[in-house]
PDB file of the backbone (N, CA, C, O) and the ligand in Angstrom, with CONECT records:
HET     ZN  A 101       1
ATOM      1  N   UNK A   1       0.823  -1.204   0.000  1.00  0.00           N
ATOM      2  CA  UNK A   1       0.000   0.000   0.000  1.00  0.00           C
ATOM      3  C   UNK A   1       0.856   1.253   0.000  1.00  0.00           C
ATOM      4  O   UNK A   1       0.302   2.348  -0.099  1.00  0.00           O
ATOM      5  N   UNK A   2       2.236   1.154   0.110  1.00  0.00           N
ATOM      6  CA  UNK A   2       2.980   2.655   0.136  1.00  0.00           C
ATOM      7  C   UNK A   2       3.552   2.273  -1.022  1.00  0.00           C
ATOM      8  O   UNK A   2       3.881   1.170  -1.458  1.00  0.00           O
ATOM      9  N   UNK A   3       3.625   3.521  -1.506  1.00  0.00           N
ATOM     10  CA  UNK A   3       4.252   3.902  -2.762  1.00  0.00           C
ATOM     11  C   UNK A   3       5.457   4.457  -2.808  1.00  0.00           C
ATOM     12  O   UNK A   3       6.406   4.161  -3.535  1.00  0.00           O
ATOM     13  N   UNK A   4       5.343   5.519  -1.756  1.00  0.00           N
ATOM     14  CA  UNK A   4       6.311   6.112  -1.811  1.00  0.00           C
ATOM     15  C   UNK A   4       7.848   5.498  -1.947  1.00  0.00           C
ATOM     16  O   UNK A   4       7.934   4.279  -1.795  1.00  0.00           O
ATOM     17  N   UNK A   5       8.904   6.133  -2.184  1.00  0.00           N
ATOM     18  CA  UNK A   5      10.515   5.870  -2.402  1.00  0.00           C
ATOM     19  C   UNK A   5      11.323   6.831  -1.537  1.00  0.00           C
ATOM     20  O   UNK A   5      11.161   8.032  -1.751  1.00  0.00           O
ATOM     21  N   UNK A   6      12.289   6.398  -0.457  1.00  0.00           N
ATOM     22  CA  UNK A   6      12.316   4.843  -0.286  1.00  0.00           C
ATOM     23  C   UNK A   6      11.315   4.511   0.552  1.00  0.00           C
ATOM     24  O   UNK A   6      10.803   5.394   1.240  1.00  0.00           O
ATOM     25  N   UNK A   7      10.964   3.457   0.613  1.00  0.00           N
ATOM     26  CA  UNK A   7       9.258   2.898   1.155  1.00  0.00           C
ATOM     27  C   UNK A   7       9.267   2.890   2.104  1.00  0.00           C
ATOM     28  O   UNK A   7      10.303   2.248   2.278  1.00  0.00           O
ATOM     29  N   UNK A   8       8.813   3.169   3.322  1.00  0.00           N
ATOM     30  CA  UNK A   8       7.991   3.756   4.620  1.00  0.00           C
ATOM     31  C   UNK A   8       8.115   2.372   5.512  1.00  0.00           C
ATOM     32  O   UNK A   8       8.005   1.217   5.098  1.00  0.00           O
ATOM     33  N   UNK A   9       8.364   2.799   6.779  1.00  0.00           N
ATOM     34  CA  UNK A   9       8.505   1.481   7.670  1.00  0.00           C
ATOM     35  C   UNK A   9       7.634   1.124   7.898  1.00  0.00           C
ATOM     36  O   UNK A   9       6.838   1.874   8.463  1.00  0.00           O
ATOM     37  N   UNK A  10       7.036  -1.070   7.409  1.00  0.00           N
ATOM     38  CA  UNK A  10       5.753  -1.321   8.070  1.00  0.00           C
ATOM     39  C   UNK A  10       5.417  -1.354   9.302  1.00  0.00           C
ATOM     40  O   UNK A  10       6.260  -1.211  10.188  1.00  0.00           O
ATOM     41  N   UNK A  11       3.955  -1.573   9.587  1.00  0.00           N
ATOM     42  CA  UNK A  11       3.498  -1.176  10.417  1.00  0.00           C
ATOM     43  C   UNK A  11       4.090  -1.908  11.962  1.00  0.00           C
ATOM     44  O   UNK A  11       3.854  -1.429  13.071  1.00  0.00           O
ATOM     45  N   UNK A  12       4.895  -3.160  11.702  1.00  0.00           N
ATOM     46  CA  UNK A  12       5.206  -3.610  12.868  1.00  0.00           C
ATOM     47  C   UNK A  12       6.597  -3.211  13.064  1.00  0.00           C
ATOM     48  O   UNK A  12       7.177  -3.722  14.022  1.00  0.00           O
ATOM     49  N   UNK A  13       7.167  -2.475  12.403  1.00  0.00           N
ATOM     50  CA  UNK A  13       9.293  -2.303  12.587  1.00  0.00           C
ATOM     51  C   UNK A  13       9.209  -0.947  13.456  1.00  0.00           C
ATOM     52  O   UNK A  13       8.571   0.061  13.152  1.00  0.00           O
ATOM     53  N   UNK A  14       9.897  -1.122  14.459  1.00  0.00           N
ATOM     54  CA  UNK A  14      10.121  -0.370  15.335  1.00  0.00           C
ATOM     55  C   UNK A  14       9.759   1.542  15.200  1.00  0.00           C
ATOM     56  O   UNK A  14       9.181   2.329  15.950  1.00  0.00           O
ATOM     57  N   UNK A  15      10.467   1.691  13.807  1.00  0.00           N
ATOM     58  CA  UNK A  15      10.317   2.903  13.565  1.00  0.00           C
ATOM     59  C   UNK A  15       8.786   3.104  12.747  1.00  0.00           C
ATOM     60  O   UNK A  15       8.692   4.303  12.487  1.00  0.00           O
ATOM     61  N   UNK A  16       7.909   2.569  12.394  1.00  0.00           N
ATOM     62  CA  UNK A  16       6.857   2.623  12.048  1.00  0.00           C
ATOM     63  C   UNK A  16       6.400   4.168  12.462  1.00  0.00           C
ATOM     64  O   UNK A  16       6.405   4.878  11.456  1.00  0.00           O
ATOM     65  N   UNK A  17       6.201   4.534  13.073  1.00  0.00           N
ATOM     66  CA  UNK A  17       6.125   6.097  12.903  1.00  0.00           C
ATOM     67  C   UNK A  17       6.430   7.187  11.956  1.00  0.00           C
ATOM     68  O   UNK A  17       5.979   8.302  11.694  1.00  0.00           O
ATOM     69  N   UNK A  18       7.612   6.221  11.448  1.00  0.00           N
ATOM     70  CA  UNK A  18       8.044   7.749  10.966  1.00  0.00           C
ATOM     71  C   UNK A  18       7.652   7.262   9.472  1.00  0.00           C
ATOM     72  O   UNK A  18       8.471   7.569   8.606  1.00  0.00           O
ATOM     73  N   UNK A  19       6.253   6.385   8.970  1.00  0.00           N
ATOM     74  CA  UNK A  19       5.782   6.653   7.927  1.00  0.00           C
ATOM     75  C   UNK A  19       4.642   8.060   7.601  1.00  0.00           C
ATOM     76  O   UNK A  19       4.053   8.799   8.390  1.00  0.00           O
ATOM     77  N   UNK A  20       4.665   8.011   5.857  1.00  0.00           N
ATOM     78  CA  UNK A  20       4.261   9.240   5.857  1.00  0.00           C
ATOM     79  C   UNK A  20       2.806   9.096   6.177  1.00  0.00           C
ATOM     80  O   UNK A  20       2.133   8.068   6.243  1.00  0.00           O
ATOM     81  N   UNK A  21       2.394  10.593   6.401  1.00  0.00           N
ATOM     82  CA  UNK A  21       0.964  10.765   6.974  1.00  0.00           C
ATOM     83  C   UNK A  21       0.110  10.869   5.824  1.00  0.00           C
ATOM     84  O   UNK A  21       0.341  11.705   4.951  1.00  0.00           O
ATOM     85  N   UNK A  22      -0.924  10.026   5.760  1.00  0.00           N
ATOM     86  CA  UNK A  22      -1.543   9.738   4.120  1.00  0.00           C
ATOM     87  C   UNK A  22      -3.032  10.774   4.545  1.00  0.00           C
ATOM     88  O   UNK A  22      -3.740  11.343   3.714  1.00  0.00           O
ATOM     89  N   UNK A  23      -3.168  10.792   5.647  1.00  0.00           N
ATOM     90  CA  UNK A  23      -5.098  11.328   6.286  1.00  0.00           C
ATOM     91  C   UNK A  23      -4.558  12.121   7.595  1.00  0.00           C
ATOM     92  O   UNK A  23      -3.721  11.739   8.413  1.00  0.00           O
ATOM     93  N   UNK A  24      -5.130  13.079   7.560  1.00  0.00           N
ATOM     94  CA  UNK A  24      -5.136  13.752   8.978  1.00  0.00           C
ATOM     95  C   UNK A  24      -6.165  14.182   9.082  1.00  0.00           C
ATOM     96  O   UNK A  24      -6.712  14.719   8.119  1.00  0.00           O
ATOM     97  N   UNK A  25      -6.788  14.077  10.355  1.00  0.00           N
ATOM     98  CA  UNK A  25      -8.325  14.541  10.747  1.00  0.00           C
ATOM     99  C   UNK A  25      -7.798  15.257  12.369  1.00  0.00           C
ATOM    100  O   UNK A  25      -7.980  14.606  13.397  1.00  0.00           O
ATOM    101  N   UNK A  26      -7.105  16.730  12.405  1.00  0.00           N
ATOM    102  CA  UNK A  26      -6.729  17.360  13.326  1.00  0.00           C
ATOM    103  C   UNK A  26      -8.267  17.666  14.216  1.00  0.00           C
ATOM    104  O   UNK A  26      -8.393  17.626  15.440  1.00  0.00           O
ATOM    105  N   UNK A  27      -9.093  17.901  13.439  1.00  0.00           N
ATOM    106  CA  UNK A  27     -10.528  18.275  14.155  1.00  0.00           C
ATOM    107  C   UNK A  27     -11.004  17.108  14.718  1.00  0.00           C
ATOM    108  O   UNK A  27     -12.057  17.281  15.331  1.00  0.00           O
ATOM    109  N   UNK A  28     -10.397  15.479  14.715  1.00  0.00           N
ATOM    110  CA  UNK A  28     -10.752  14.599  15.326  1.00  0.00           C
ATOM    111  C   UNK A  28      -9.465  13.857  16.176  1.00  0.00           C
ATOM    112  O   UNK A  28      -9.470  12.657  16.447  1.00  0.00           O
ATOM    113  N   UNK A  29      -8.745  14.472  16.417  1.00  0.00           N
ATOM    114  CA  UNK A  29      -7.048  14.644  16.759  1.00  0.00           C
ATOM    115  C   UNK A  29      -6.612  13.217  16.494  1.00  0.00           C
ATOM    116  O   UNK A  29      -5.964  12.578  17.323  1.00  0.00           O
ATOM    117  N   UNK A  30      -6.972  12.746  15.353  1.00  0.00           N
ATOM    118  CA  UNK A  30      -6.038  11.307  14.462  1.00  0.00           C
ATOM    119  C   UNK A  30      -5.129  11.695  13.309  1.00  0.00           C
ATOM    120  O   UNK A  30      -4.855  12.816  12.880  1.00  0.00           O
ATOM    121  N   UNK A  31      -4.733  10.506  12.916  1.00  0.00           N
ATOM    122  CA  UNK A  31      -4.010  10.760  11.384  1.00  0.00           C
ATOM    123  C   UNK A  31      -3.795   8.976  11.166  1.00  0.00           C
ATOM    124  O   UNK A  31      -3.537   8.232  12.112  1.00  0.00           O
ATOM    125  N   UNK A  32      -3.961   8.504   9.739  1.00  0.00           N
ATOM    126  CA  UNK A  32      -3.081   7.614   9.373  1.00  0.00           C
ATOM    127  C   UNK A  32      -2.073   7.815   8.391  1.00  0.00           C
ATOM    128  O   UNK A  32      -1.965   8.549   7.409  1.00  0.00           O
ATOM    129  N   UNK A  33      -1.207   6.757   9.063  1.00  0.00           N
ATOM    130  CA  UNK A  33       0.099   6.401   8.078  1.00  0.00           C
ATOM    131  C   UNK A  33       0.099   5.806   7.151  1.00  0.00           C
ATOM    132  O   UNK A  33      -0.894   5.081   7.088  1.00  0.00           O
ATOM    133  N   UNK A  34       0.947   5.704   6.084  1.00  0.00           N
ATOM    134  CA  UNK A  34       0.427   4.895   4.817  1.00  0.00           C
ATOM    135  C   UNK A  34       0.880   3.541   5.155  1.00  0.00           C
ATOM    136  O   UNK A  34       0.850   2.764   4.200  1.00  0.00           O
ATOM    137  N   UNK A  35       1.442   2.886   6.671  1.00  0.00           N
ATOM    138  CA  UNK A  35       1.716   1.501   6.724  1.00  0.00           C
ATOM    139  C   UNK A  35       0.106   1.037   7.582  1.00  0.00           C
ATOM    140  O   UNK A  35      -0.023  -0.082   8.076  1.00  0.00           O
ATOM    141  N   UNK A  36      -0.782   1.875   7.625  1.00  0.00           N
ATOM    142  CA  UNK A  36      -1.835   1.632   8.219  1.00  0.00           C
ATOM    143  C   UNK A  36      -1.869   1.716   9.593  1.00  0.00           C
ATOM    144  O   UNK A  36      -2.998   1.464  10.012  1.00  0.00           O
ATOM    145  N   UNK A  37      -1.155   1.945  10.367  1.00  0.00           N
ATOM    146  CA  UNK A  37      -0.933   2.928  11.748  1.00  0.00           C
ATOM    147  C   UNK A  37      -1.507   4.168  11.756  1.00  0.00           C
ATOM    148  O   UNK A  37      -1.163   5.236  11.249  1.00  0.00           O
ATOM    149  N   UNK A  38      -2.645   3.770  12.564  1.00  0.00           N
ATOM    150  CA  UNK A  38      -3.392   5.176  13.093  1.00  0.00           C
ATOM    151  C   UNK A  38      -2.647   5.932  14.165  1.00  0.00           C
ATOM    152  O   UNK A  38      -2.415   5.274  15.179  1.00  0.00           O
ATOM    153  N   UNK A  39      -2.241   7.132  14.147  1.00  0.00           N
ATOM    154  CA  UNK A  39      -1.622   8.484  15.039  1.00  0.00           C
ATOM    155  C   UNK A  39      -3.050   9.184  15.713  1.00  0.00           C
ATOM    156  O   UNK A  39      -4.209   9.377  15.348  1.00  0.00           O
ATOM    157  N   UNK A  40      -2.117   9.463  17.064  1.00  0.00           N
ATOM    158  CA  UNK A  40      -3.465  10.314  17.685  1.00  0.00           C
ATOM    159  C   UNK A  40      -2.381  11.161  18.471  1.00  0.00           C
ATOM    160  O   UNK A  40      -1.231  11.011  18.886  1.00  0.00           O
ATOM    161  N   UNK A  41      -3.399  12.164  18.453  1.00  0.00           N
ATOM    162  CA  UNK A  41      -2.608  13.407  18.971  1.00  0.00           C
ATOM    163  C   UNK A  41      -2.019  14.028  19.878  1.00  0.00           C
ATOM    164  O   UNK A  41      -1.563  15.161  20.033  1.00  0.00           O
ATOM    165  N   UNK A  42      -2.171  12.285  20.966  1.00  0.00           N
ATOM    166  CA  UNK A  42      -1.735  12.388  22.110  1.00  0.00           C
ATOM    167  C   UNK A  42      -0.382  11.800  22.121  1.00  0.00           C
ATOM    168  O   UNK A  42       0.455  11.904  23.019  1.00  0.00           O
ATOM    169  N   UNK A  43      -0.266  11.074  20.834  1.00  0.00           N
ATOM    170  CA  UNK A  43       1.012   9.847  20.418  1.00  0.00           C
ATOM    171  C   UNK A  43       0.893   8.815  20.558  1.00  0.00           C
ATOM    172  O   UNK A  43       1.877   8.085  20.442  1.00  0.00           O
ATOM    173  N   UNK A  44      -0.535   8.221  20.913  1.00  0.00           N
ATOM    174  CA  UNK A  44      -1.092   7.241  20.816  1.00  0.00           C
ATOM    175  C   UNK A  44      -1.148   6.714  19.673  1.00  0.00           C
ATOM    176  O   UNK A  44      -1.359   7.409  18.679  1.00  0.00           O
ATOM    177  N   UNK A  45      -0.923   5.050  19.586  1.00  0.00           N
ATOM    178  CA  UNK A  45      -1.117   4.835  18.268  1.00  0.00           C
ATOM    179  C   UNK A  45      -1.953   3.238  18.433  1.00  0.00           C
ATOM    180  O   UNK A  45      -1.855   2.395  19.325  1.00  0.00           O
ATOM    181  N   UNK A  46      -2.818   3.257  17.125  1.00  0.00           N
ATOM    182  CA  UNK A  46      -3.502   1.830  17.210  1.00  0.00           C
ATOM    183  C   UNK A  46      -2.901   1.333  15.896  1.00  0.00           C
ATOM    184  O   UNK A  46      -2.721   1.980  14.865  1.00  0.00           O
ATOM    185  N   UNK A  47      -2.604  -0.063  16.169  1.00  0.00           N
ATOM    186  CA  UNK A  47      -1.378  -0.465  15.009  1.00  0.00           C
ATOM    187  C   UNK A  47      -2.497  -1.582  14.194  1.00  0.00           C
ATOM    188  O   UNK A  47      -3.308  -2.237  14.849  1.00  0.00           O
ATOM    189  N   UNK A  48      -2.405  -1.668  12.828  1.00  0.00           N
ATOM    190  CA  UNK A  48      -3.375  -2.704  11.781  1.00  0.00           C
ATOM    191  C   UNK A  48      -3.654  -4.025  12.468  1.00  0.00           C
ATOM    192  O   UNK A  48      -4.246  -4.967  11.942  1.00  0.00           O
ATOM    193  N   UNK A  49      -3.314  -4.003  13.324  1.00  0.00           N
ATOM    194  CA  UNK A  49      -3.471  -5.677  13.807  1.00  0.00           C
ATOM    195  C   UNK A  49      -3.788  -5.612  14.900  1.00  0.00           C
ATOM    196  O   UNK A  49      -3.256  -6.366  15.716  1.00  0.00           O
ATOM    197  N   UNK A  50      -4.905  -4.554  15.350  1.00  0.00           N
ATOM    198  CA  UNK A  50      -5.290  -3.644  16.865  1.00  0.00           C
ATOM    199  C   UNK A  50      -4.828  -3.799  17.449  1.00  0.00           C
ATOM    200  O   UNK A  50      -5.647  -3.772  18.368  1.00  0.00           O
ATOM    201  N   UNK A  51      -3.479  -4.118  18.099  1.00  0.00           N
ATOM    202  CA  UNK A  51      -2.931  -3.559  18.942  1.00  0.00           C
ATOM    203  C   UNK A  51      -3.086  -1.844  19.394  1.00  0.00           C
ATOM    204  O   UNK A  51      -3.251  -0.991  18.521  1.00  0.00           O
ATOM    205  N   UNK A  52      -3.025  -1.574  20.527  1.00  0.00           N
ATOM    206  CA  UNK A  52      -2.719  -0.351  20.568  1.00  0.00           C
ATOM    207  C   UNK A  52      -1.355   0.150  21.516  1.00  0.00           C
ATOM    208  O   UNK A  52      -0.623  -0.381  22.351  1.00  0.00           O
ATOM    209  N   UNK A  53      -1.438   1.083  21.063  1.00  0.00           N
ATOM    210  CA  UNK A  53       0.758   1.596  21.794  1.00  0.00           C
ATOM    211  C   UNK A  53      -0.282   2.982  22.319  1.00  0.00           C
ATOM    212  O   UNK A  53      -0.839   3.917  21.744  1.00  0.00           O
ATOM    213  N   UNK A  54      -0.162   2.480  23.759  1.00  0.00           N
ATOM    214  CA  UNK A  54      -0.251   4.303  25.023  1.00  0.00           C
ATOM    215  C   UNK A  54       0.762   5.279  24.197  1.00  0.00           C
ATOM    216  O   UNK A  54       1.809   5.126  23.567  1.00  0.00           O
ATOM    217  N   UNK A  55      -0.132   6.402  24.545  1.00  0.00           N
ATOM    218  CA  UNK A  55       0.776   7.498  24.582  1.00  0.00           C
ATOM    219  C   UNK A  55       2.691   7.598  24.914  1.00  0.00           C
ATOM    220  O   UNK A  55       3.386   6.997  25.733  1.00  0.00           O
ATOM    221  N   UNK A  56       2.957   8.387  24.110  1.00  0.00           N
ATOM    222  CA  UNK A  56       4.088   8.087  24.675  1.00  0.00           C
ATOM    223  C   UNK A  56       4.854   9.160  24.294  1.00  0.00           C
ATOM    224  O   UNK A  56       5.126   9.430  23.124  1.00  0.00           O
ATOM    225  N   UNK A  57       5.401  10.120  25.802  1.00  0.00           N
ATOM    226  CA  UNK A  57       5.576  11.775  24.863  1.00  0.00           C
ATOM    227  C   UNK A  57       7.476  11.058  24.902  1.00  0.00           C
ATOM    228  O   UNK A  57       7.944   9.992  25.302  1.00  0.00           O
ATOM    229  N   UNK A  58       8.168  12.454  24.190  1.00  0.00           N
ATOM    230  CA  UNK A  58       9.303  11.991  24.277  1.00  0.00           C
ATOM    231  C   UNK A  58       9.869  12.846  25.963  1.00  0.00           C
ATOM    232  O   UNK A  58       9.500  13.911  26.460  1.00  0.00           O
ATOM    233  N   UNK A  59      10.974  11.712  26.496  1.00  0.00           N
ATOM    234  CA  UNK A  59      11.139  11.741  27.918  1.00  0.00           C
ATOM    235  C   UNK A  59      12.077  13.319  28.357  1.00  0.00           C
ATOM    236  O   UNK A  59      13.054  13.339  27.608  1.00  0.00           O
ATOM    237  N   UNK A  60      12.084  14.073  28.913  1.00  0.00           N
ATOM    238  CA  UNK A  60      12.426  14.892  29.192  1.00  0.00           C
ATOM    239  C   UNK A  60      12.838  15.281  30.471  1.00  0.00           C
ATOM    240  O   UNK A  60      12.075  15.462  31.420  1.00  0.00           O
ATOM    241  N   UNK A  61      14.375  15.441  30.488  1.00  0.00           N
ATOM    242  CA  UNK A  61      14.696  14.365  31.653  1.00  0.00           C
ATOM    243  C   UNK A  61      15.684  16.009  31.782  1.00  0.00           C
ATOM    244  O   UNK A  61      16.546  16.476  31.038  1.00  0.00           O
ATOM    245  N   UNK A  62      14.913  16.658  33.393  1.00  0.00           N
ATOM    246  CA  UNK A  62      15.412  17.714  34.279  1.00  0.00           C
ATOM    247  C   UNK A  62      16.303  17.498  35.063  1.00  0.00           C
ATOM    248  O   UNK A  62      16.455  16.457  35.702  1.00  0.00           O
ATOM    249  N   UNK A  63      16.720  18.091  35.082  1.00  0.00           N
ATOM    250  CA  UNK A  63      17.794  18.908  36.061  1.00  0.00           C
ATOM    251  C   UNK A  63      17.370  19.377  36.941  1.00  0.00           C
ATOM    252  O   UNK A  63      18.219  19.413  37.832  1.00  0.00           O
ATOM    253  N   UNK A  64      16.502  19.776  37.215  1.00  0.00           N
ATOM    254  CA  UNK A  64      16.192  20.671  38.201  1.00  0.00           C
ATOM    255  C   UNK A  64      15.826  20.052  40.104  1.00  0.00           C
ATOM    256  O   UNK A  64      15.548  20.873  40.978  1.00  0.00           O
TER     257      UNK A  64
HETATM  258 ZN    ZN A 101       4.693   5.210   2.359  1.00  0.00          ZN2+
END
């Protein structure tokens, strides 16, 4: 289903994220990827084989 070059990580390889965004529905805070990984705007993701992956911001790790 991706076309694109060079072709987009499927939906189960680690980096699967960083395929491209084929649908975005910001007014419904989703998006899919063209490996069929649904994005949500929390960083939630529900993966083609329903699994779903929690949120997950990137870690930001203080000093303070
Ligand atoms: Zn693609």
């Amino acid at each position: 289903m991706c076309n694109h070059k060079p072709v987009c990580p499927s939906a189960d390889a680690l980096d699967h994220d960083a395929a491209r965004l084929v649908a975005f529905h910001p007014e419904q805070g989703w998006g899919l990827l063209c490996n069929g990984v649904v994005v949500f705007d929390d960083n939630g993701e529900l993966l083609p084989d329903g699994r779903s992956v929690p949120a997950h911001r990137i870690a930001v790790i203080s000093a303070a």
